[in-house]
C-alpha positions as protocol buffer text, in pm:
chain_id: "A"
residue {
  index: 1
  type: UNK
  ca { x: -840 y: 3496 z: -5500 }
}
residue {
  index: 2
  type: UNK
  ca { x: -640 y: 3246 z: -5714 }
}
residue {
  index: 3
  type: UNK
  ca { x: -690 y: 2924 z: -5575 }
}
residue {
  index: 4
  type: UNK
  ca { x: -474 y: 2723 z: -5728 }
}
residue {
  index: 5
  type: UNK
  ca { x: -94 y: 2578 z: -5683 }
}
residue {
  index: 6
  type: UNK
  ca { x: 163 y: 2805 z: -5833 }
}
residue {
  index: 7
  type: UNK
  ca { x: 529 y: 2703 z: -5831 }
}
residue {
  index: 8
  type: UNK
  ca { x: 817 y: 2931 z: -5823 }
}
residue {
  index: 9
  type: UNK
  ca { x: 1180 y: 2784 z: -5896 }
}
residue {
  index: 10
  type: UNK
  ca { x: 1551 y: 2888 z: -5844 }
}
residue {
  index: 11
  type: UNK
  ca { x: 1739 y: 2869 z: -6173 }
}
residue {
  index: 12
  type: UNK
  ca { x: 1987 y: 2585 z: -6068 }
}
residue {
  index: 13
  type: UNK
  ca { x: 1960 y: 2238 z: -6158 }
}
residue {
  index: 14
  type: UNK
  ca { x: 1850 y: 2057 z: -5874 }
}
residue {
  index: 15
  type: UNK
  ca { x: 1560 y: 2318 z: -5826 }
}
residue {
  index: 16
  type: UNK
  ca { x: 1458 y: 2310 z: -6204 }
}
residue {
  index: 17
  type: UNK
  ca { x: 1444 y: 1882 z: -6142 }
}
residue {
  index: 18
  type: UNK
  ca { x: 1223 y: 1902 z: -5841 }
}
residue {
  index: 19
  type: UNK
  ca { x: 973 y: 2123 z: -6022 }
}
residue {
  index: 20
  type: UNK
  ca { x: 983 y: 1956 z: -6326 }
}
residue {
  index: 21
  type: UNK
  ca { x: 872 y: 1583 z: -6119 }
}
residue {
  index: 22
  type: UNK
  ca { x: 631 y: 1806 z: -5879 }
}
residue {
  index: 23
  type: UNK
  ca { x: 447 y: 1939 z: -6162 }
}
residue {
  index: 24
  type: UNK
  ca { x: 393 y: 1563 z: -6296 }
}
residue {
  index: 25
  type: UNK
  ca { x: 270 y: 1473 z: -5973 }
}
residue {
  index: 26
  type: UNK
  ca { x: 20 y: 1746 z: -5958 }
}
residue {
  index: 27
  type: UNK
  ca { x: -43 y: 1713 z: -6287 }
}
residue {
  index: 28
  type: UNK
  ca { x: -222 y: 1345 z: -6154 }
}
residue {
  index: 29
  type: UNK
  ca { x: -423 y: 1543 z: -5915 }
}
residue {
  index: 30
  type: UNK
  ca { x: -691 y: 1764 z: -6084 }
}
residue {
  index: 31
  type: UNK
  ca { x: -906 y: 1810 z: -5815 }
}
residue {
  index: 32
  type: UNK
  ca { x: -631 y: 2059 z: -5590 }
}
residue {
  index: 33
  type: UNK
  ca { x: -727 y: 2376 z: -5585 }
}
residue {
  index: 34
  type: UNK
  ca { x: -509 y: 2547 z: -5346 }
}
residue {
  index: 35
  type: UNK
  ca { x: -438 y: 2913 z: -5299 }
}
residue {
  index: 36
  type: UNK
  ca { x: -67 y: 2798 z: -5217 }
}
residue {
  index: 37
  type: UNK
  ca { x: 310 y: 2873 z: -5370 }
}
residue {
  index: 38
  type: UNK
  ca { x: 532 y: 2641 z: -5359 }
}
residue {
  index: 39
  type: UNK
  ca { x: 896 y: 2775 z: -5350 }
}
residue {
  index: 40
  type: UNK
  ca { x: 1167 y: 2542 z: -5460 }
}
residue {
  index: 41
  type: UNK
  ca { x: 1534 y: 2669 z: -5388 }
}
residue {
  index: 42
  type: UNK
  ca { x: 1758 y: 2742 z: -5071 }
}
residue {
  index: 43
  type: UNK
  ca { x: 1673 y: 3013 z: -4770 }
}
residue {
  index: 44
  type: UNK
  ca { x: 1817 y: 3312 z: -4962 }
}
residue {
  index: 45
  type: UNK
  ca { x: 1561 y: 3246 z: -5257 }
}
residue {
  index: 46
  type: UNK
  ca { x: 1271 y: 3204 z: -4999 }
}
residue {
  index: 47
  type: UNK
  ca { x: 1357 y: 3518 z: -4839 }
}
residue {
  index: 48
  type: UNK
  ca { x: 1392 y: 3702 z: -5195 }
}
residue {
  index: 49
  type: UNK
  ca { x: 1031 y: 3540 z: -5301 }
}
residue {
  index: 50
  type: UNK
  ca { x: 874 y: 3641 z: -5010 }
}
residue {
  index: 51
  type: UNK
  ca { x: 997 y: 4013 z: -5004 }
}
residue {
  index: 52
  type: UNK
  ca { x: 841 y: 4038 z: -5380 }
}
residue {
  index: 53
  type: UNK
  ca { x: 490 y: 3890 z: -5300 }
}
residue {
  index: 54
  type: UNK
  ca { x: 444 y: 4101 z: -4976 }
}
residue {
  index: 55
  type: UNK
  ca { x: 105 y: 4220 z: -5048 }
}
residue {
  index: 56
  type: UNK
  ca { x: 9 y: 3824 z: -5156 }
}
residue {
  index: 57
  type: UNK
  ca { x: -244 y: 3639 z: -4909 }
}
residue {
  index: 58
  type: UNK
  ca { x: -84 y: 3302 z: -5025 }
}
residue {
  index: 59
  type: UNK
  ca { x: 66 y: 3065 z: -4785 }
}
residue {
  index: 60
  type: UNK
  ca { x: 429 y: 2977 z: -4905 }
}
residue {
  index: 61
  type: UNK
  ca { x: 534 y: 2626 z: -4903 }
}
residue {
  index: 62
  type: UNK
  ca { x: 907 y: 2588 z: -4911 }
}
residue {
  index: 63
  type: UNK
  ca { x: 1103 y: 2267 z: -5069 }
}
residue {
  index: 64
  type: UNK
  ca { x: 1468 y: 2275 z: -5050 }
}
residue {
  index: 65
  type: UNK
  ca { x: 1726 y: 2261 z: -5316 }
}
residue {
  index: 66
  type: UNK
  ca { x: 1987 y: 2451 z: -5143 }
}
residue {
  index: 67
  type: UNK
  ca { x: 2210 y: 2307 z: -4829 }
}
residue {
  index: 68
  type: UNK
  ca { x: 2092 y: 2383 z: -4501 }
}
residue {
  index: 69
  type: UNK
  ca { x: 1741 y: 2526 z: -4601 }
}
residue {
  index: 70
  type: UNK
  ca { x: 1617 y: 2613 z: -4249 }
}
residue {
  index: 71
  type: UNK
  ca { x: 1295 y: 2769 z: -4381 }
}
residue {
  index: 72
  type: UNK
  ca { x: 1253 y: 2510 z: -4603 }
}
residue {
  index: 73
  type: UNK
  ca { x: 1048 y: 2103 z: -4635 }
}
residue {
  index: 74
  type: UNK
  ca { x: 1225 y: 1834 z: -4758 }
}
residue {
  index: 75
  type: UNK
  ca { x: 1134 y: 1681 z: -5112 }
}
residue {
  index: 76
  type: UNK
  ca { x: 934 y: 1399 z: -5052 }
}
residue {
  index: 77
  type: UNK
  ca { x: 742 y: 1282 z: -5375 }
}
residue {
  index: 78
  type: UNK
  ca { x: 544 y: 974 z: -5228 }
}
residue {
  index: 79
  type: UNK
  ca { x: 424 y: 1240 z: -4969 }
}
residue {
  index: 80
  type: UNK
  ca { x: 416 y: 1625 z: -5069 }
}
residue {
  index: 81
  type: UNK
  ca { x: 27 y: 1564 z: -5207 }
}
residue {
  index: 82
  type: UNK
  ca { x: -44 y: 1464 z: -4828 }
}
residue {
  index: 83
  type: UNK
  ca { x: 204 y: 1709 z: -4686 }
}
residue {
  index: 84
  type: UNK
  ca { x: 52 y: 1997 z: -4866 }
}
residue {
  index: 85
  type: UNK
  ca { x: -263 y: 1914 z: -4761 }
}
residue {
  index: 86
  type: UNK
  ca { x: -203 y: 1867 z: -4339 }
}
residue {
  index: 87
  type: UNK
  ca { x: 102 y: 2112 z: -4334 }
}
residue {
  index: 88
  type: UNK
  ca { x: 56 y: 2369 z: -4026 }
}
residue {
  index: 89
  type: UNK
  ca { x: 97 y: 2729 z: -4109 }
}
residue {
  index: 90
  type: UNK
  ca { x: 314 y: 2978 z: -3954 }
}
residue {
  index: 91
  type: UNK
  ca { x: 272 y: 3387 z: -4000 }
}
residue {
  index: 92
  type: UNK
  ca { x: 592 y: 3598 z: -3964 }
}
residue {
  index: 93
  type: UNK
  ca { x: 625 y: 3974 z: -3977 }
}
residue {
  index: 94
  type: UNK
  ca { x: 936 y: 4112 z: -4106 }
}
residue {
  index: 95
  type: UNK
  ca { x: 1149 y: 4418 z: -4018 }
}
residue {
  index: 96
  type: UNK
  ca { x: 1133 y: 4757 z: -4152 }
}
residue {
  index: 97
  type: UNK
  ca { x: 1465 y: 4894 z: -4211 }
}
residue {
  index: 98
  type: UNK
  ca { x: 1493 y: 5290 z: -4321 }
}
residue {
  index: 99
  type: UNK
  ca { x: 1853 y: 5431 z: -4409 }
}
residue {
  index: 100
  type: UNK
  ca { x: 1983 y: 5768 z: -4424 }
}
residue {
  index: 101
  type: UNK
  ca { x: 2320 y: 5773 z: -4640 }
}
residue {
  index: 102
  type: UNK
  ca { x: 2565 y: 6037 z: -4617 }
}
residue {
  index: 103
  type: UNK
  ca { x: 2432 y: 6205 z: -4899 }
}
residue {
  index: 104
  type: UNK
  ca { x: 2088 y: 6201 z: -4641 }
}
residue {
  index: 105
  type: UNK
  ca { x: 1924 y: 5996 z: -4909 }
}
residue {
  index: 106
  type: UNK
  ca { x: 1632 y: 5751 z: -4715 }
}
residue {
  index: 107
  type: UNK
  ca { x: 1622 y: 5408 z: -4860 }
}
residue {
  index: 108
  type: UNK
  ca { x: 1353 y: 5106 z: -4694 }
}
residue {
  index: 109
  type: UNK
  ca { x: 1388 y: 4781 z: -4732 }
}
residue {
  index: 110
  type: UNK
  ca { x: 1227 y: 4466 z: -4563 }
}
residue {
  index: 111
  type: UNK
  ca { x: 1397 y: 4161 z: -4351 }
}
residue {
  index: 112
  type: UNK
  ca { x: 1272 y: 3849 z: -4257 }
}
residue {
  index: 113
  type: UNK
  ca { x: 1577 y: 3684 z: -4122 }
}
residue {
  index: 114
  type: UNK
  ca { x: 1769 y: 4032 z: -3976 }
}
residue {
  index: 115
  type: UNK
  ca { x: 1925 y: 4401 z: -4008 }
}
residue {
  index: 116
  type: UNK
  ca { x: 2253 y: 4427 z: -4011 }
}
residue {
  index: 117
  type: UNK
  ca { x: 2494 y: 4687 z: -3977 }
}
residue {
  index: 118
  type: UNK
  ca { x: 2867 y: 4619 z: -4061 }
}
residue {
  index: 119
  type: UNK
  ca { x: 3189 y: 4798 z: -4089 }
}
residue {
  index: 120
  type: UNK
  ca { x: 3256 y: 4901 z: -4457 }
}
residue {
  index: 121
  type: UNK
  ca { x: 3607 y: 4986 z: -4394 }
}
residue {
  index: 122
  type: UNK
  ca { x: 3946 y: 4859 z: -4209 }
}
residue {
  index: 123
  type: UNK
  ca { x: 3831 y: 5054 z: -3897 }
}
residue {
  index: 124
  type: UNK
  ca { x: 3572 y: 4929 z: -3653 }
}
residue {
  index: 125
  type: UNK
  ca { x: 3210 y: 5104 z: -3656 }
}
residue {
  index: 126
  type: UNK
  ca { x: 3119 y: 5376 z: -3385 }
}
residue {
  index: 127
  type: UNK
  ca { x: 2754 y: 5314 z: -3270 }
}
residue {
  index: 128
  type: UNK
  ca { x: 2508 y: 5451 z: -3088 }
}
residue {
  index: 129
  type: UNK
  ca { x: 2196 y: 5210 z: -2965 }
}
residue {
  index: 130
  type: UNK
  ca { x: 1854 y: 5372 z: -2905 }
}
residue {
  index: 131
  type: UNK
  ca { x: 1498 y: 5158 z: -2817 }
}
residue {
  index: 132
  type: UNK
  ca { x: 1232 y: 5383 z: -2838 }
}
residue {
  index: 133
  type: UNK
  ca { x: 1323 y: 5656 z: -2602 }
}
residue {
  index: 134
  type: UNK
  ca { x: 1607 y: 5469 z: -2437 }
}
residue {
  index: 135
  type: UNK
  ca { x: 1945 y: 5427 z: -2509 }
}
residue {
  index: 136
  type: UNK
  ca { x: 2067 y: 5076 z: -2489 }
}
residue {
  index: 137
  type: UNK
  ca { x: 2447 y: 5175 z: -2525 }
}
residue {
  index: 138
  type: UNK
  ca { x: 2608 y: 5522 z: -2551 }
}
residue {
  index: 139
  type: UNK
  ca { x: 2925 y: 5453 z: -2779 }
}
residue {
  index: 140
  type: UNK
  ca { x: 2980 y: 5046 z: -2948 }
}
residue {
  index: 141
  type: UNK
  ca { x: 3304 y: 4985 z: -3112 }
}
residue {
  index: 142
  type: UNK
  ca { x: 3262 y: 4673 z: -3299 }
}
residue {
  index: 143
  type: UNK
  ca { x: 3230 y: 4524 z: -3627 }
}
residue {
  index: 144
  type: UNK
  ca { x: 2910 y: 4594 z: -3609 }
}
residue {
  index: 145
  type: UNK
  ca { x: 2567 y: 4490 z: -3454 }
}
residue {
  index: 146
  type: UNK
  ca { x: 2221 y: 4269 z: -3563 }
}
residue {
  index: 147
  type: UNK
  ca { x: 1896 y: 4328 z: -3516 }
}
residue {
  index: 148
  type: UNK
  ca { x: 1716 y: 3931 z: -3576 }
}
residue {
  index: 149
  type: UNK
  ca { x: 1345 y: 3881 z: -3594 }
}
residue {
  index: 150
  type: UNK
  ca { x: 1268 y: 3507 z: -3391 }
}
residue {
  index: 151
  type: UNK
  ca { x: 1276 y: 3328 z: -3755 }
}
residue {
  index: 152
  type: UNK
  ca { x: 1585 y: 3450 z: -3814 }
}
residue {
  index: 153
  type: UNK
  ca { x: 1768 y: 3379 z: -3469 }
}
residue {
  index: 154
  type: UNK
  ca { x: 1887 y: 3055 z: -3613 }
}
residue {
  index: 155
  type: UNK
  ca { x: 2058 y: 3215 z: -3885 }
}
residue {
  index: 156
  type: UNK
  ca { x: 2333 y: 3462 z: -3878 }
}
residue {
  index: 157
  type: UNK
  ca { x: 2220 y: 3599 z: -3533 }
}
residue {
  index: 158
  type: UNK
  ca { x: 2358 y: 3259 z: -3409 }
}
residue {
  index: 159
  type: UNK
  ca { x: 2681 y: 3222 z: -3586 }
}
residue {
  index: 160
  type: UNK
  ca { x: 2785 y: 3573 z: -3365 }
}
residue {
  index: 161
  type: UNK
  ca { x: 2672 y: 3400 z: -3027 }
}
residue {
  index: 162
  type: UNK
  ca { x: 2303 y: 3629 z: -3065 }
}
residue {
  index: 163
  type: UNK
  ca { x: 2013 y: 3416 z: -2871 }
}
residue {
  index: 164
  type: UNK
  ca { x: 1771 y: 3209 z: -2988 }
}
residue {
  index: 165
  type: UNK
  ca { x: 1417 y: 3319 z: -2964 }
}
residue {
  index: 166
  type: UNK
  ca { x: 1083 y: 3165 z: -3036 }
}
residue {
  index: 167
  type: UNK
  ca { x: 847 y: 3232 z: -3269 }
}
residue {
  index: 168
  type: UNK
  ca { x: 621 y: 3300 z: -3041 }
}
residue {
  index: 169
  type: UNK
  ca { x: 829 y: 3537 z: -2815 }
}
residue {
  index: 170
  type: UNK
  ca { x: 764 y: 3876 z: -2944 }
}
residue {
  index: 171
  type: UNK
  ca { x: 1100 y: 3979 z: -2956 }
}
residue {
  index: 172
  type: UNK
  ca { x: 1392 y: 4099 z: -3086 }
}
residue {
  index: 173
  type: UNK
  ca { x: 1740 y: 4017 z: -3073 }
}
residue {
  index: 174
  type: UNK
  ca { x: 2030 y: 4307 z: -3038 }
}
residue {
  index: 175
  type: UNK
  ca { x: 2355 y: 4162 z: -3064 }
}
residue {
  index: 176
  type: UNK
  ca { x: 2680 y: 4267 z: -3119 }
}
residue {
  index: 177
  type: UNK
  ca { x: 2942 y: 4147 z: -3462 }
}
residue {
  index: 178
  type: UNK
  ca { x: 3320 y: 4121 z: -3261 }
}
residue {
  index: 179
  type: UNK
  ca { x: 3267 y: 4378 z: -2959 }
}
residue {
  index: 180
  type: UNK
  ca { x: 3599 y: 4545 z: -2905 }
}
residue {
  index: 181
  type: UNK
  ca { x: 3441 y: 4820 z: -2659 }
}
residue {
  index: 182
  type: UNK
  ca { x: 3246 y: 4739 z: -2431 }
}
residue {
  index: 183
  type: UNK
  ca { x: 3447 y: 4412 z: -2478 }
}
residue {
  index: 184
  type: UNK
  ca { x: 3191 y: 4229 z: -2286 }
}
residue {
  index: 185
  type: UNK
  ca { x: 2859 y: 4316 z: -2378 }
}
residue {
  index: 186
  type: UNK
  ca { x: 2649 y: 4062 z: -2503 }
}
residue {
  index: 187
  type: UNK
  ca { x: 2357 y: 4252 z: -2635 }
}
residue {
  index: 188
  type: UNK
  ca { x: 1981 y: 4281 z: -2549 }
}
residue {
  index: 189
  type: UNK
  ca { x: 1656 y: 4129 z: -2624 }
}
residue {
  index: 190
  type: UNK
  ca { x: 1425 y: 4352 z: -2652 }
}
residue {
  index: 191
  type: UNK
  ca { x: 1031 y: 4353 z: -2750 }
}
residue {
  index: 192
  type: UNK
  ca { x: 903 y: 4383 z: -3120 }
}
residue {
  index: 193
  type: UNK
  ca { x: 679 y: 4709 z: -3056 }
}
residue {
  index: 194
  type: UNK
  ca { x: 926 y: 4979 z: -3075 }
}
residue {
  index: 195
  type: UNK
  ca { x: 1157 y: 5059 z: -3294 }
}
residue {
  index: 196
  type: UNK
  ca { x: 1536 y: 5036 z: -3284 }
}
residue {
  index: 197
  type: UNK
  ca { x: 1758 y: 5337 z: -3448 }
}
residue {
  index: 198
  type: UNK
  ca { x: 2163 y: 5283 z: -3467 }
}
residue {
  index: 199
  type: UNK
  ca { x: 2384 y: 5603 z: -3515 }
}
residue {
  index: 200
  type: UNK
  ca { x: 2719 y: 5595 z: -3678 }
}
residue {
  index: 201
  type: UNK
  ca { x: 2895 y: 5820 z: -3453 }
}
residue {
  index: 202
  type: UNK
  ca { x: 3180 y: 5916 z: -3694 }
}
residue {
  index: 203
  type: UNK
  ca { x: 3050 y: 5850 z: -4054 }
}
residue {
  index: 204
  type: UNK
  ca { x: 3336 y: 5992 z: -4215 }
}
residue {
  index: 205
  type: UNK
  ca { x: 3615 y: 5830 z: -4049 }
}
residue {
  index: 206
  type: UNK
  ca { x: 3424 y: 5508 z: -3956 }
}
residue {
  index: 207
  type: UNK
  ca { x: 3191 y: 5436 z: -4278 }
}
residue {
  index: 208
  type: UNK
  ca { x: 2924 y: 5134 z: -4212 }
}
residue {
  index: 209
  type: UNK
  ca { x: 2704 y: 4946 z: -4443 }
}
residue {
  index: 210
  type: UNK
  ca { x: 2295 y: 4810 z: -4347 }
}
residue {
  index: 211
  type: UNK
  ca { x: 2169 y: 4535 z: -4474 }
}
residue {
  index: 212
  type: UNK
  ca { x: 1859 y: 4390 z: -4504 }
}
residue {
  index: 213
  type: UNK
  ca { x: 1918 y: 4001 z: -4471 }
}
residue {
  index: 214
  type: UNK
  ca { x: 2091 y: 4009 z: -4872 }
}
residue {
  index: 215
  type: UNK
  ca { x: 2001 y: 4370 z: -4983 }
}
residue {
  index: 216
  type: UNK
  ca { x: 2294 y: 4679 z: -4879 }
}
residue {
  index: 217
  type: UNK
  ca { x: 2299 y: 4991 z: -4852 }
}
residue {
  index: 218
  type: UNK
  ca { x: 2629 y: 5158 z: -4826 }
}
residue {
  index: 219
  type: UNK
  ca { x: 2760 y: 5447 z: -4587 }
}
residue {
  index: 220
  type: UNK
  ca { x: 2474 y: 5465 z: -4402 }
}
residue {
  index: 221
  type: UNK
  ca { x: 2421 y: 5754 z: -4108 }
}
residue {
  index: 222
  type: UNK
  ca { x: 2134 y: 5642 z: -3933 }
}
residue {
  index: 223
  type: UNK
  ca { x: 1929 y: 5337 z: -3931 }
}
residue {
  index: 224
  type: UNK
  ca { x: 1615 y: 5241 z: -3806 }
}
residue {
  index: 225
  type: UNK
  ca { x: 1451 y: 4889 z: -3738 }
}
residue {
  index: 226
  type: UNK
  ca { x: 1152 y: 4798 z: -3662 }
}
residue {
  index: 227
  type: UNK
  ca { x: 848 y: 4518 z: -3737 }
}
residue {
  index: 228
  type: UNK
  ca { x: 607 y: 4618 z: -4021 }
}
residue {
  index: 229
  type: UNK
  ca { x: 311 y: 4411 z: -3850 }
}
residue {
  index: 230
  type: UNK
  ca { x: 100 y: 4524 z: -4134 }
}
residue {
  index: 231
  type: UNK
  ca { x: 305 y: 4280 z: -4362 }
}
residue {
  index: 232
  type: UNK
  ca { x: 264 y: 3879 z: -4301 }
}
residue {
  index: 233
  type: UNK
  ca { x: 371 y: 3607 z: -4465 }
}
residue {
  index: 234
  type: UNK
  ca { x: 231 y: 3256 z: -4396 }
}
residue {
  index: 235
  type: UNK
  ca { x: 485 y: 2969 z: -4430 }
}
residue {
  index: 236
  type: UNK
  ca { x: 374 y: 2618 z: -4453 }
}
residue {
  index: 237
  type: UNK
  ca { x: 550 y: 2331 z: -4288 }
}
residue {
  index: 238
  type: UNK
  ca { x: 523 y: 2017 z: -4276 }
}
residue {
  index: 239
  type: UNK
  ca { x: 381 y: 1838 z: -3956 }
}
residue {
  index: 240
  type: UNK
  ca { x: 679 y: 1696 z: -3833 }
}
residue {
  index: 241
  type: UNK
  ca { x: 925 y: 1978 z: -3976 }
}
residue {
  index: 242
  type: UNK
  ca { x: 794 y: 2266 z: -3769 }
}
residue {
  index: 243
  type: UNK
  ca { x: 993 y: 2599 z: -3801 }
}
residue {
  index: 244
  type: UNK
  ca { x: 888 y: 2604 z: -3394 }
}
residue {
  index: 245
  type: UNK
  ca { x: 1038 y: 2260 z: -3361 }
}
residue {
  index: 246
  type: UNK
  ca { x: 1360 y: 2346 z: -3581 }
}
residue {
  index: 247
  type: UNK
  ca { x: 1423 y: 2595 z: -3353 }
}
residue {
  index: 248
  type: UNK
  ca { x: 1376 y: 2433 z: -3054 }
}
residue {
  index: 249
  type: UNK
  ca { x: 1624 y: 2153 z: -3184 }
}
residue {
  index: 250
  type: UNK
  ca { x: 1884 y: 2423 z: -3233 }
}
residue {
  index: 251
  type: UNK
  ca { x: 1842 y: 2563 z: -2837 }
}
residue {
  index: 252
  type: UNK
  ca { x: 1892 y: 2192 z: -2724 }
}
residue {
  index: 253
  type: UNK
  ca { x: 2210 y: 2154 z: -2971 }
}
residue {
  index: 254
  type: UNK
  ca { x: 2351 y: 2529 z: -2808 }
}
residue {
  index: 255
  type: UNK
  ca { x: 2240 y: 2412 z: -2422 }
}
residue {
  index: 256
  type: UNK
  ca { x: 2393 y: 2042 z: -2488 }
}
residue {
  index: 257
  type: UNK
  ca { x: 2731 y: 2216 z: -2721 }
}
């Protein structure tokens, strides 16, 4: 195991600044030896670091250089030696998303945030919504539909009126992207241990694309999601910066809205 503090940087400015003072600071403190990476950037590189160190055991620290930076501590110098050392961990599980294209050519990718599938033409996407055995819906003519793990519920899952779940919830968040039949459904919550498969009905009329939070695969046929639980990542945060207590600030800001 390699115990000791490696940094990983995004390529813009900001994030090249904040590494080049942390690495002064730890630079003053010989003695840490921690089997820690500390990711400096916005969610999007977080999410792309993680994805590429999936069979690390390091915990992933997260200072952000972007703008919201939800999965992300704020750059404090006079504190991240302390911060590092009392942060509470957190350990996600991603989704699993398998794609057959048109051309019936499988493609996997991972997502930590969400799956999801989108109209990749001027028409709206035909869909058919399995759990397991079950169909959830028949025929969905939307823009499209999400599938959002509980980290990523804050993310894009909320911005289409999806529900916020916690970390702890074992679940999984369905939701529809502008639902033009059934106009009213909302979607479905439904738990992590099965997996969920979305059909285009009419591929060649009605072409869709999956993506994996910021990876996409075009004209896809059939999709399948579920969470790889043999893949963790451990996320650091600090003690009063919680990913738990993030998300529990955004339910109070949709029950108060």
């Amino acid at each position: 195991m390699n115990r000791k503090i490696q940094i990983i940087s995004d390529k813009n400015k900001r994030s090249k600044n904040i590494k080049l003072s942390l690495e002064k600071l730890l630079k003053k403190e010989n003695s840490i030896k921690l089997n820690i990476t500390i990711v400096i950037g916005g969610d999007g590189f977080m999410l792309q670091t993680l994805k590429s160190n999936k069979n690390s055991n390091r915990f992933f620290y997260g200072i952000n250089s972007g703008n919201y930076g939800f999965l992300m501590n704020k750059f404090l110098p006079k504190k991240i030696i302390n911060n590092l050392f009392k942060a509470k961990m957190i350990t996600i599980s991603p989704l699993e998303m398998i794609v057959r294209n048109n051309k019936n050519q499988t493609k996997k990718y991972l997502a930590v945030n969400e799956v999801s599938i989108l109209r990749q033409s001027r028409q709206a996407a035909s869909l058919s919504i399995s759990y397991g055995t079950k169909q959830i819906i028949k025929k969905l003519v939307a823009d499209g539909v999400l599938v959002s793990t509980p980290a990523g519920s804050t993310a894009y899952n909320l911005s289409v009126h999806g529900p916020i779940l916690s970390l702890n919830s074992k679940k999984l968040s369905i939701s529809p992207i502008s639902p033009f039949r059934p106009r009213r459904w909302k979607g479905k919550i439904v738990n992590d241990k099965s997996k969920i498969t979305i059909t285009n009905l009419n591929p060649k009329k009605r072409p869709i694309s999956a993506v994996a939070d910021n990876i996409e695969v075009r004209n896809a046929k059939n999709v399948t999601v579920k969470t790889n639980k043999n893949i963790k990542f451990n996320l650091l945060y600090d003690k009063n910066r919680s990913l738990q207590k993030k998300i529990k600030i955004e339910q109070l800001r949709r029950e108060t809205s």
